[in-house]
N, CA and C atoms as a LAMMPS dump frame, in Angstrom:
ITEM: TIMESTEP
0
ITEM: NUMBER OF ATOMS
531
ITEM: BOX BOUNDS ff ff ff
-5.0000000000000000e+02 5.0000000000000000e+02
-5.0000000000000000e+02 5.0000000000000000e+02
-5.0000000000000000e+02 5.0000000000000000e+02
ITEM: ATOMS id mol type element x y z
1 1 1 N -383.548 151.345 -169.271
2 1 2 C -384.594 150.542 -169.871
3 1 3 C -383.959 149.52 -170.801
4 2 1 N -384.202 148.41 -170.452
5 2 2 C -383.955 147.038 -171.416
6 2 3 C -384.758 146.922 -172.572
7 3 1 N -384.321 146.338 -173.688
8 3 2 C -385.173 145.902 -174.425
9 3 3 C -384.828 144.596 -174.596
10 4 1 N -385.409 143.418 -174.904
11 4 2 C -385.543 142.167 -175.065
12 4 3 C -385.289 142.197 -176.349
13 5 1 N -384.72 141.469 -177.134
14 5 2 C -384.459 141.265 -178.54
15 5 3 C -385.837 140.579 -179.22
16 6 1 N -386.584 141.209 -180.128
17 6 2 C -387.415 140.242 -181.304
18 6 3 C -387.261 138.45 -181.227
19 7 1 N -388.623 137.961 -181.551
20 7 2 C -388.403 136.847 -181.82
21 7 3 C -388.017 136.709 -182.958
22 8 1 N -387.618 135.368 -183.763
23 8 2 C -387.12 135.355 -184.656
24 8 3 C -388.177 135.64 -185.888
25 9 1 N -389.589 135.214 -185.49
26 9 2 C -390.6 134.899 -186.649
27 9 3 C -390.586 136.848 -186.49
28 10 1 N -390.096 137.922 -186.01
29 10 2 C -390.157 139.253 -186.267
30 10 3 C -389.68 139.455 -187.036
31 11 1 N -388.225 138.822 -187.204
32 11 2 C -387.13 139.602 -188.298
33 11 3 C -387.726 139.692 -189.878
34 12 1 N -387.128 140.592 -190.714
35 12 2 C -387.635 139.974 -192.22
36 12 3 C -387.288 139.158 -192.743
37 13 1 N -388.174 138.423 -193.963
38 13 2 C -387.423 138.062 -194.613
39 13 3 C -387.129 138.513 -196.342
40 14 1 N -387.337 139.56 -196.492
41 14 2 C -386.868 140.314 -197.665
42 14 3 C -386.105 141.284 -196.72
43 15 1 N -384.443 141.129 -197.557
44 15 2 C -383.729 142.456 -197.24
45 15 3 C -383.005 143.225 -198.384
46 16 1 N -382.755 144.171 -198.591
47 16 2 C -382.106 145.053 -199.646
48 16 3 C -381.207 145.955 -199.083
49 17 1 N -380.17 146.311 -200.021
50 17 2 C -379.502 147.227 -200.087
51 17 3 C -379.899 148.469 -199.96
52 18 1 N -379.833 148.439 -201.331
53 18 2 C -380.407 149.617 -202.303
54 18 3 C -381.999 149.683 -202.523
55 19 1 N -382.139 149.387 -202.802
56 19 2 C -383.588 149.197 -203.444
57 19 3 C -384.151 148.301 -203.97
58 20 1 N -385.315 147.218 -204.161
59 20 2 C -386.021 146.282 -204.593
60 20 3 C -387.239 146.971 -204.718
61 21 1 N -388.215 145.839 -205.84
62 21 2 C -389.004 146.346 -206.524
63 21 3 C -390.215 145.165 -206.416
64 22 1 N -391.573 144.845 -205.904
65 22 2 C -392.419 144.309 -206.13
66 22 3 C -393.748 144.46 -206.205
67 23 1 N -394.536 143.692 -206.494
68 23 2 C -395.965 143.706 -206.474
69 23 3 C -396.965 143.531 -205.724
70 24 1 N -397.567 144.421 -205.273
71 24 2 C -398.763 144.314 -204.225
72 24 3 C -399.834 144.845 -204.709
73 25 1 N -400.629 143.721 -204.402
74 25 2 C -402.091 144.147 -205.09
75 25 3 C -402.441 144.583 -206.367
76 26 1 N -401.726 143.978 -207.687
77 26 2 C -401.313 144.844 -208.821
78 26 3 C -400.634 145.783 -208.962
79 27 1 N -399.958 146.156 -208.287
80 27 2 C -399.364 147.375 -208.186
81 27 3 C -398.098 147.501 -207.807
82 28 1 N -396.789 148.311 -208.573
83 28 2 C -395.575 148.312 -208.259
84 28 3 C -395.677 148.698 -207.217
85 29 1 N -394.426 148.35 -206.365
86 29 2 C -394.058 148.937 -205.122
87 29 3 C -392.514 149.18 -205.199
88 30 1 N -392.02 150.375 -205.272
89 30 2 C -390.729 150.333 -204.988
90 30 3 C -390.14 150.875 -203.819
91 31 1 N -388.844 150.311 -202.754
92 31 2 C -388.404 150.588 -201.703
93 31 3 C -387.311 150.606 -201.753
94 32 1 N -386.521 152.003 -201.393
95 32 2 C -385.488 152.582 -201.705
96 32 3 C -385.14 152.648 -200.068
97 33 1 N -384.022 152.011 -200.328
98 33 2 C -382.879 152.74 -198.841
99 33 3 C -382.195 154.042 -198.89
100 34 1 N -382.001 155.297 -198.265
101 34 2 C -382.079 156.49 -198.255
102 34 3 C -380.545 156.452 -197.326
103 35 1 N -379.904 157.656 -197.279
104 35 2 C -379.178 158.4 -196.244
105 35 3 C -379.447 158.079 -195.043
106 36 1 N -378.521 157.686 -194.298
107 36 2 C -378.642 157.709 -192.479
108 36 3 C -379.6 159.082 -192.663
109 37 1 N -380.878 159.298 -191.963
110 37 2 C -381.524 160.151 -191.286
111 37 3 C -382.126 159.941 -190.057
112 38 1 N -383.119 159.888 -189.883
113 38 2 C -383.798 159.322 -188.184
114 38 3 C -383.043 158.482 -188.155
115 39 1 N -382.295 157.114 -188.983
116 39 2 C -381.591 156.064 -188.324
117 39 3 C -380.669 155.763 -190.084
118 40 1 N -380.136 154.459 -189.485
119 40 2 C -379.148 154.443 -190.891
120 40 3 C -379.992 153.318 -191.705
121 41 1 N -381.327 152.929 -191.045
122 41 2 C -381.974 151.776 -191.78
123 41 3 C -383.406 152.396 -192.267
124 42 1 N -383.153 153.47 -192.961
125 42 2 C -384.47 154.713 -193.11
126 42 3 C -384.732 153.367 -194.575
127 43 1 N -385.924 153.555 -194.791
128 43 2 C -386.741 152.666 -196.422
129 43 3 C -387.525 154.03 -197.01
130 44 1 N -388.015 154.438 -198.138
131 44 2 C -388.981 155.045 -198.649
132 44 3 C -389.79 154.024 -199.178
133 45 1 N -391.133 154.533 -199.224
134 45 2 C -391.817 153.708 -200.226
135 45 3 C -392.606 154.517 -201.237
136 46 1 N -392.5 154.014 -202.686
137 46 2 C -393.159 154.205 -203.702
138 46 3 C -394.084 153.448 -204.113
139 47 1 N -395.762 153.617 -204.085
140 47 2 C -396.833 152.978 -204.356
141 47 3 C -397.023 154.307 -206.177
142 48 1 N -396.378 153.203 -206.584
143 48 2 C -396.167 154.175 -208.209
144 48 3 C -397.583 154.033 -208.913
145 49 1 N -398.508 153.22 -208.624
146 49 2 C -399.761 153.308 -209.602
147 49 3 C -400.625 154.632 -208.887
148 50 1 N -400.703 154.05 -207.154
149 50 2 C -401.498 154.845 -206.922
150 50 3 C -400.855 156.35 -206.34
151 51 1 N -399.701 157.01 -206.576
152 51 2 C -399.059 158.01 -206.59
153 51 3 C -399.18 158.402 -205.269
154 52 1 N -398.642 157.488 -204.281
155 52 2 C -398.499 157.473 -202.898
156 52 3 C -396.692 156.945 -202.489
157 53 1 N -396.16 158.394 -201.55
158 53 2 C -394.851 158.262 -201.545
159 53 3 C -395.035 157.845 -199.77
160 54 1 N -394.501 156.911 -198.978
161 54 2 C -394.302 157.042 -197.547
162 54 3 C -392.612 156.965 -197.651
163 55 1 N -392.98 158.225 -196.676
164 55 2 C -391.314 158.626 -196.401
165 55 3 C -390.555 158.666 -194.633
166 56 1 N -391.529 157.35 -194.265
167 56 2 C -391.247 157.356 -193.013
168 56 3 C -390.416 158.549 -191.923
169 57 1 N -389.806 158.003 -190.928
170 57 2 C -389.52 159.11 -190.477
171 57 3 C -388.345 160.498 -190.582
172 58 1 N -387.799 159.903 -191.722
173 58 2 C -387.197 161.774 -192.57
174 58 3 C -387.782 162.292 -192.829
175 59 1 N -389.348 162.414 -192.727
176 59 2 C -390.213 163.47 -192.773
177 59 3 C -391.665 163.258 -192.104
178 60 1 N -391.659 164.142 -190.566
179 60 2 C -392.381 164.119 -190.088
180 60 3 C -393.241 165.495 -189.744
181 61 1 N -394.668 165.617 -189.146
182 61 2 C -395.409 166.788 -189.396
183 61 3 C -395.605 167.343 -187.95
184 62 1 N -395.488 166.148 -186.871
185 62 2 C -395.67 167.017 -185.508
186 62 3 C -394.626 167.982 -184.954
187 63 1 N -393.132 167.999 -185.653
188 63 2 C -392.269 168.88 -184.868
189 63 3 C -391.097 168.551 -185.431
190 64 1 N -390.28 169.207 -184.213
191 64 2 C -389.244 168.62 -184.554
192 64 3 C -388.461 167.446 -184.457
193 65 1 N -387.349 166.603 -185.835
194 65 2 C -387.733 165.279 -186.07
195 65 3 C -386.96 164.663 -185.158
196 66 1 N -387.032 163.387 -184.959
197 66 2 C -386.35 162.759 -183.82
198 66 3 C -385.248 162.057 -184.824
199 67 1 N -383.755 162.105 -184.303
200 67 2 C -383.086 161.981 -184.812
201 67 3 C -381.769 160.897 -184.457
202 68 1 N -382.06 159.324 -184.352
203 68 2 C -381.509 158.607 -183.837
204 68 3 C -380.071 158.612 -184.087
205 69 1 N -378.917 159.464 -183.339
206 69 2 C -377.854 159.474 -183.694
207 69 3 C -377.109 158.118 -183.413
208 70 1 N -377.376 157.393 -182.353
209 70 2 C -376.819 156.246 -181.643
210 70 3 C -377.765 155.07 -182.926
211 71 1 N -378.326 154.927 -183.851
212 71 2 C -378.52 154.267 -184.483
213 71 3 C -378.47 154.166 -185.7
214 72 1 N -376.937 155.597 -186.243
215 72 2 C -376.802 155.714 -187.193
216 72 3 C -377.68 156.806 -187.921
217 73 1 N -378.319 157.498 -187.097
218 73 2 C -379.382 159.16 -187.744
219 73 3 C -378.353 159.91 -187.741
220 74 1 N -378.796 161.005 -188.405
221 74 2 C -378.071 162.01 -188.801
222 74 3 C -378.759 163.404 -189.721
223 75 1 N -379.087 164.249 -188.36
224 75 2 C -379.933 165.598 -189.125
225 75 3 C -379.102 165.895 -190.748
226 76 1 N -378.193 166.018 -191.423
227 76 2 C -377.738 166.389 -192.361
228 76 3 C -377.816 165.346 -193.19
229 77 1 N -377.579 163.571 -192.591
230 77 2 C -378.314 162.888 -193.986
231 77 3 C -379.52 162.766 -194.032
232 78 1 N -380.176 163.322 -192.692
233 78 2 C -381.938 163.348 -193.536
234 78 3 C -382.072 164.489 -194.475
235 79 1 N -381.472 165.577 -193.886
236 79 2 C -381.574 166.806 -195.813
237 79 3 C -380.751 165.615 -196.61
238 80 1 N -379.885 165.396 -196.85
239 80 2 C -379.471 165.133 -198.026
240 80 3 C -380.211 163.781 -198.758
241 81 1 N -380.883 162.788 -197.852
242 81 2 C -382.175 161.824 -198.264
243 81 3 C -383.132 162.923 -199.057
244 82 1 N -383.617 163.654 -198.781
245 82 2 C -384.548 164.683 -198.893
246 82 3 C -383.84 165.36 -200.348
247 83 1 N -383.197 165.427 -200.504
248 83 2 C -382.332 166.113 -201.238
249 83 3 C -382.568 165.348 -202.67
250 84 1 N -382.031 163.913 -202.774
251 84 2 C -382.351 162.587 -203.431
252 84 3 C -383.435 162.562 -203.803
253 85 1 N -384.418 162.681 -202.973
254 85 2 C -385.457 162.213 -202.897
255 85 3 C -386.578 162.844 -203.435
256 86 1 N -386.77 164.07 -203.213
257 86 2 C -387.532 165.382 -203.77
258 86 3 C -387.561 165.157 -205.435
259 87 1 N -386.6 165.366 -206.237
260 87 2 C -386.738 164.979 -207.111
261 87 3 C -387.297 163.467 -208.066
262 88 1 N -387.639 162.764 -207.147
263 88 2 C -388.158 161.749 -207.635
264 88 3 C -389.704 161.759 -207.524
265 89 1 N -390.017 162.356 -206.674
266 89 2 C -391.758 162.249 -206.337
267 89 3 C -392.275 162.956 -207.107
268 90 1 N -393.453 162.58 -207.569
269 90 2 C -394.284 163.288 -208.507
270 90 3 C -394.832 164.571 -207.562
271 91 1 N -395.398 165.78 -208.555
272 91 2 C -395.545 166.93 -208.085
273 91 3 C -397.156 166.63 -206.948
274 92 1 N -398.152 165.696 -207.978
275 92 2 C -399.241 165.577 -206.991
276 92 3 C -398.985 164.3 -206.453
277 93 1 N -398.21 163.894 -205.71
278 93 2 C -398.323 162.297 -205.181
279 93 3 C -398.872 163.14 -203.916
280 94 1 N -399.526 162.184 -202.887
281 94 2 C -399.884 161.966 -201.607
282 94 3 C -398.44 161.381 -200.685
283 95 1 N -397.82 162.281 -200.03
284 95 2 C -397.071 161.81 -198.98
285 95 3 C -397.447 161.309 -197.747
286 96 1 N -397.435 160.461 -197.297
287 96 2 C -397.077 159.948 -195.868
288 96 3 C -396.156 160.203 -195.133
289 97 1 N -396.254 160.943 -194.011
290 97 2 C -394.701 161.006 -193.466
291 97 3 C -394.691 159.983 -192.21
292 98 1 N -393.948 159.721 -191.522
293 98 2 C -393.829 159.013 -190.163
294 98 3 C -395.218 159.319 -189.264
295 99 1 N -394.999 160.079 -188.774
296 99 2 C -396.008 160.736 -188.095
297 99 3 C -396.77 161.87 -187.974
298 100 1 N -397.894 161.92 -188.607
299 100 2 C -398.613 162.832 -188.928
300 100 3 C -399.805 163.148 -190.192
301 101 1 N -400.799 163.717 -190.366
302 101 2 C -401.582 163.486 -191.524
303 101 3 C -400.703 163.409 -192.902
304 102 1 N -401.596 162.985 -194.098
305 102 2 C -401.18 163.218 -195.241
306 102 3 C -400.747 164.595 -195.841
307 103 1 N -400 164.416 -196.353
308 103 2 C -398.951 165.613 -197.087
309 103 3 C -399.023 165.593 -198.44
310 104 1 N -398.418 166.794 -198.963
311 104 2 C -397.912 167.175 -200.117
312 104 3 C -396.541 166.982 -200.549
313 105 1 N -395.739 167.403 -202.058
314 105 2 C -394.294 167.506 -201.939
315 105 3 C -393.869 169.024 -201.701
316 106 1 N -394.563 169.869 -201.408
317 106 2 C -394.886 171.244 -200.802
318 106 3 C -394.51 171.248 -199.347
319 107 1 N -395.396 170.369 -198.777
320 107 2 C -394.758 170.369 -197.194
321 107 3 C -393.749 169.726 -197.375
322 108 1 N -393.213 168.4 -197.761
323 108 2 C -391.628 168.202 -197.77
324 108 3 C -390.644 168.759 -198.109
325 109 1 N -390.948 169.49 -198.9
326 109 2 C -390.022 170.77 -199.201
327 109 3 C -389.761 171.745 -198.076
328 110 1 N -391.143 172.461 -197.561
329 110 2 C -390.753 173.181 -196.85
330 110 3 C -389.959 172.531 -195.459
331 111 1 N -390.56 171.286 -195.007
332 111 2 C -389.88 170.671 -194.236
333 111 3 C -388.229 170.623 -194.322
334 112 1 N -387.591 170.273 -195.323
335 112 2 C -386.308 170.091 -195.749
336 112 3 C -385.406 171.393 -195.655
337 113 1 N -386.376 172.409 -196.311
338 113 2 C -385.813 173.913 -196.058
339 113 3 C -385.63 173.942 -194.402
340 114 1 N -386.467 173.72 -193.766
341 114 2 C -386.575 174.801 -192.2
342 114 3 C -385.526 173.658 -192.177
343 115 1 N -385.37 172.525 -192.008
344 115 2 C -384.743 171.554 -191.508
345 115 3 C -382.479 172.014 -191.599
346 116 1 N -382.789 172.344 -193.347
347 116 2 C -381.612 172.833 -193.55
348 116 3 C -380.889 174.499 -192.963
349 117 1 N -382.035 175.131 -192.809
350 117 2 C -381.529 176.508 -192.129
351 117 3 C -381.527 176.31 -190.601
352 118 1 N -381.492 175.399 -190.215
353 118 2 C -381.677 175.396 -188.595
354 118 3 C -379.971 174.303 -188.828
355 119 1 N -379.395 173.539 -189.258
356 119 2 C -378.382 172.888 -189.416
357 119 3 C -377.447 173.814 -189.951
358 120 1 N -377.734 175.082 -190.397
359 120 2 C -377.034 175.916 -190.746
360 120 3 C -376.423 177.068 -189.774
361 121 1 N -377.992 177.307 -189.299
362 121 2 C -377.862 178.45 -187.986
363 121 3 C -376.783 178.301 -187.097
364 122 1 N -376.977 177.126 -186.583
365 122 2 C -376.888 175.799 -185.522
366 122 3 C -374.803 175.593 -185.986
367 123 1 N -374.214 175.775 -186.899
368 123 2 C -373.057 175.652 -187.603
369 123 3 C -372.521 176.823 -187.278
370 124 1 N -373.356 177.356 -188.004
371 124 2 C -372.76 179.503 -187.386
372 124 3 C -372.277 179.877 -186.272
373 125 1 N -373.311 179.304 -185.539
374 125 2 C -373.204 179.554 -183.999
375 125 3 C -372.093 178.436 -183.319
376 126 1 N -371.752 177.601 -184.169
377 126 2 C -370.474 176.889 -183.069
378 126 3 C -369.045 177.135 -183.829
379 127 1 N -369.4 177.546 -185.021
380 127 2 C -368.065 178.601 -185.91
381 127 3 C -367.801 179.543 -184.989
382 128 1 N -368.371 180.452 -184.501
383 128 2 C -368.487 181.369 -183.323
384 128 3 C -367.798 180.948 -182.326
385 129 1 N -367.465 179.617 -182.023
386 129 2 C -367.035 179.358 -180.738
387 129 3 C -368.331 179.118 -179.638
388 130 1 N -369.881 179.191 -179.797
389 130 2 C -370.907 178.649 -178.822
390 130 3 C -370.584 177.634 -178.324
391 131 1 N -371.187 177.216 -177.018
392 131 2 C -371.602 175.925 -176.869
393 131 3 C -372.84 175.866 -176.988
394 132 1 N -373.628 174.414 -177.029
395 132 2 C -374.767 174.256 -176.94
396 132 3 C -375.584 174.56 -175.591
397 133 1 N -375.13 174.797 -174.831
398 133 2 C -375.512 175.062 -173.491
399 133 3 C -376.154 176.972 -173.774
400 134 1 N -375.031 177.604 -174.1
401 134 2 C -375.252 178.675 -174.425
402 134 3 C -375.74 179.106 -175.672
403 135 1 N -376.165 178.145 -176.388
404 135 2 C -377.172 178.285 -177.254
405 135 3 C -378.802 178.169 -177.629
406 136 1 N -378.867 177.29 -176.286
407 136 2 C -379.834 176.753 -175.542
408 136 3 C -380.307 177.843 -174.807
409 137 1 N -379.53 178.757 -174.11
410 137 2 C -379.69 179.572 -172.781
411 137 3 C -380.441 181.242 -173.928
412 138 1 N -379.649 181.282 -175.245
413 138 2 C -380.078 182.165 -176.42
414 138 3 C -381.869 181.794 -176.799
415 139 1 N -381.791 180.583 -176.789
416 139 2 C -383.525 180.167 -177.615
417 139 3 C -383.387 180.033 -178.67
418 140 1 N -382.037 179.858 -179.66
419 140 2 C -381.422 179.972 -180.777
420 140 3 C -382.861 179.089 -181.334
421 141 1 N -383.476 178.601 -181.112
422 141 2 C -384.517 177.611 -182.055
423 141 3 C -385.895 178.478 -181.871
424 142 1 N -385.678 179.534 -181.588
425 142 2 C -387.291 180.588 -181.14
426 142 3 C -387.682 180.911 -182.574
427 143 1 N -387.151 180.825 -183.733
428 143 2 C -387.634 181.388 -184.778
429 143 3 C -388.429 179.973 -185.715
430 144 1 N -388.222 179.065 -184.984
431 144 2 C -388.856 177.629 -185.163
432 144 3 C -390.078 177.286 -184.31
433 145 1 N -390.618 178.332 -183.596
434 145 2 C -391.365 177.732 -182.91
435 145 3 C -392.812 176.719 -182.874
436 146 1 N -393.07 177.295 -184.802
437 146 2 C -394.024 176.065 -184.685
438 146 3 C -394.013 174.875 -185.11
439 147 1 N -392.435 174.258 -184.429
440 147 2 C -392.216 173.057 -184.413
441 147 3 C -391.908 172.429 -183.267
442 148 1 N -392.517 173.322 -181.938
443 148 2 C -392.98 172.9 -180.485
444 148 3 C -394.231 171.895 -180.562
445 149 1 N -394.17 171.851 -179.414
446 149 2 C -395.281 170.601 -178.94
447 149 3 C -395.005 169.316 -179.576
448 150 1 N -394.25 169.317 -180.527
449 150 2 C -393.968 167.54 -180.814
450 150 3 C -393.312 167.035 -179.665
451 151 1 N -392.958 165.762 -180.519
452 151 2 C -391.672 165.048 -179.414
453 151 3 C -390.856 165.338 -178.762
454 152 1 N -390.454 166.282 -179.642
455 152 2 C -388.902 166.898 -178.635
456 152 3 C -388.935 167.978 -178.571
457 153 1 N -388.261 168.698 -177.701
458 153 2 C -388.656 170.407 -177.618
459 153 3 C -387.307 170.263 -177.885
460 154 1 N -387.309 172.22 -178.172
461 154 2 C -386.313 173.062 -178.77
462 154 3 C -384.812 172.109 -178.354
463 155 1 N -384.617 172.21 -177.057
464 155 2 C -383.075 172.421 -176.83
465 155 3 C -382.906 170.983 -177.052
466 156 1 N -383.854 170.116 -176.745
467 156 2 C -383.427 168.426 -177.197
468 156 3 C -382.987 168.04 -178.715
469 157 1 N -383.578 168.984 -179.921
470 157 2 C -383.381 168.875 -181.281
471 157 3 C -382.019 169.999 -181.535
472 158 1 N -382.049 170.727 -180.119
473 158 2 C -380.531 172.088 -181.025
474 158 3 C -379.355 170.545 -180.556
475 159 1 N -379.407 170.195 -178.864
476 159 2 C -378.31 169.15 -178.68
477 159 3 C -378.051 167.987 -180.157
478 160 1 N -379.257 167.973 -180.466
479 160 2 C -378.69 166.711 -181.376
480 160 3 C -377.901 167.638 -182.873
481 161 1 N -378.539 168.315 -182.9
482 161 2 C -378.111 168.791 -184.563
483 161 3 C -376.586 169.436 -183.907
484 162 1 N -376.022 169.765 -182.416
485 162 2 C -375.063 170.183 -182.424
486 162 3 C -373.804 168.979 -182.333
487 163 1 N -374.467 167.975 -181.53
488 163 2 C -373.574 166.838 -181.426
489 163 3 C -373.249 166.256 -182.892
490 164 1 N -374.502 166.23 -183.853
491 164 2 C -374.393 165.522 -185.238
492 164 3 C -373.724 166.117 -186.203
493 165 1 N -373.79 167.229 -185.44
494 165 2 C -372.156 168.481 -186.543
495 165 3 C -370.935 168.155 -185.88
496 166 1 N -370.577 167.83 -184.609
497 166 2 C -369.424 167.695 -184.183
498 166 3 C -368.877 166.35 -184.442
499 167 1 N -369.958 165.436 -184.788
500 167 2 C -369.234 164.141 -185.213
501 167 3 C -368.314 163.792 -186.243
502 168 1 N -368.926 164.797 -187.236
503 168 2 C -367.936 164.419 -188.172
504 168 3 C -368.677 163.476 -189.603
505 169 1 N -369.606 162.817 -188.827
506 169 2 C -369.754 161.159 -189.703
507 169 3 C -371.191 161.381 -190.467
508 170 1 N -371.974 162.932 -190.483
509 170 2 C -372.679 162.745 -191.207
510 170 3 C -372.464 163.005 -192.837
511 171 1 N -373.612 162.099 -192.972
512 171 2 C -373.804 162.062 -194.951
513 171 3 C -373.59 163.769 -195.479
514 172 1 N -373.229 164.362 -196.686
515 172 2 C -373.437 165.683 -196.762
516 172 3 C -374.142 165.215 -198.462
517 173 1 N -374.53 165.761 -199.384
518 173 2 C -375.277 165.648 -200.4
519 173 3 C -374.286 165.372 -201.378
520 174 1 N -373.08 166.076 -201.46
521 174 2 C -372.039 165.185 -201.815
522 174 3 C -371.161 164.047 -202.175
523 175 1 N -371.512 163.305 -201.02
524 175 2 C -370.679 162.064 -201.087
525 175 3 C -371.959 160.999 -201.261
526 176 1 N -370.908 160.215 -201.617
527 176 2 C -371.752 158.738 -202.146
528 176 3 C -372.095 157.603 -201.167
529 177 1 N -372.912 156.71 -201.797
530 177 2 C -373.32 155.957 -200.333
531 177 3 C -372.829 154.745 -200.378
């Protein structure tokens, strides 16, 4: 499948690093660039008056998350975005995630947890000497199961979190950006 490149009137024209800060509708807006996670061009947004966090897709509610490794994603810098990030949101803000109803910082949490014990499991098991094939063939992701029916099923999210450990190149909470 091809994709055709954007016209030009698509591209932006505000870009940031780090983070920039403006006004919409009276109201601060701040947008923070995060950890390679779903991709390496992840944004958060902070709607600080009206205590609304969108945390695009490092945190999503249908399943398990899709994790653009070929565009710079990386299951371990979306925990460690998450990681950053948790601590900044107010306890009652309204989350947005990528896809899926409104949230709490309760479900992002728990999100971040399952997210981190499955990158953990998933480590164990190739310390062991597994392959993903035969980890796949285990159901090693059966104790996750109600993060079926999304986008990707089980063995499509164990391949990525196993390839994204063997790379080498993800973010860890550690290092700097």
């Amino acid at each position: 499948m091809k994709i055709e490149p954007a016209a030009p009137r698509a591209l932006p024209i505000l870009t940031f690093r780090e983070g920039v800060s403006l006004w919409l509708n009276g109201e601060p807006v701040k947008a923070l660039h995060v950890r390679p996670g779903h991709t390496d061009g992840d944004t958060v947004v902070f709607f600080t008056k009206s205590n609304v966090v969108h945390l695009g897709d490092d945190f999503v509610t249908y399943g398990f998350p899709f994790v653009d490794l070929n565009s710079g994603g990386s299951v371990r810098g979306m925990v460690a975005a998450l990681d950053e990030l948790i601590p900044q949101i107010p306890a009652d803000a309204k989350i947005i995630p990528g896809h899926g109803p409104v949230s709490t910082l309760a479900d992002v949490k728990k999100f971040r947890g399952t997210l981190d014990e499955i990158v953990a499991l998933v480590a164990k098991n190739l310390k062991a000497g597994k392959t993903v094939e035969q980890m796949q063939k285990e159901n090693l992701l059966a104790p996750y199961s109600a993060w079926e029916g999304g986008f990707l099923k089980p063995e499509q999210f164990l391949a990525t979190v196993v390839k994204d450990l063997q790379s080498g190149q993800a973010t860890s909470t550690s290092s700097s950006r």
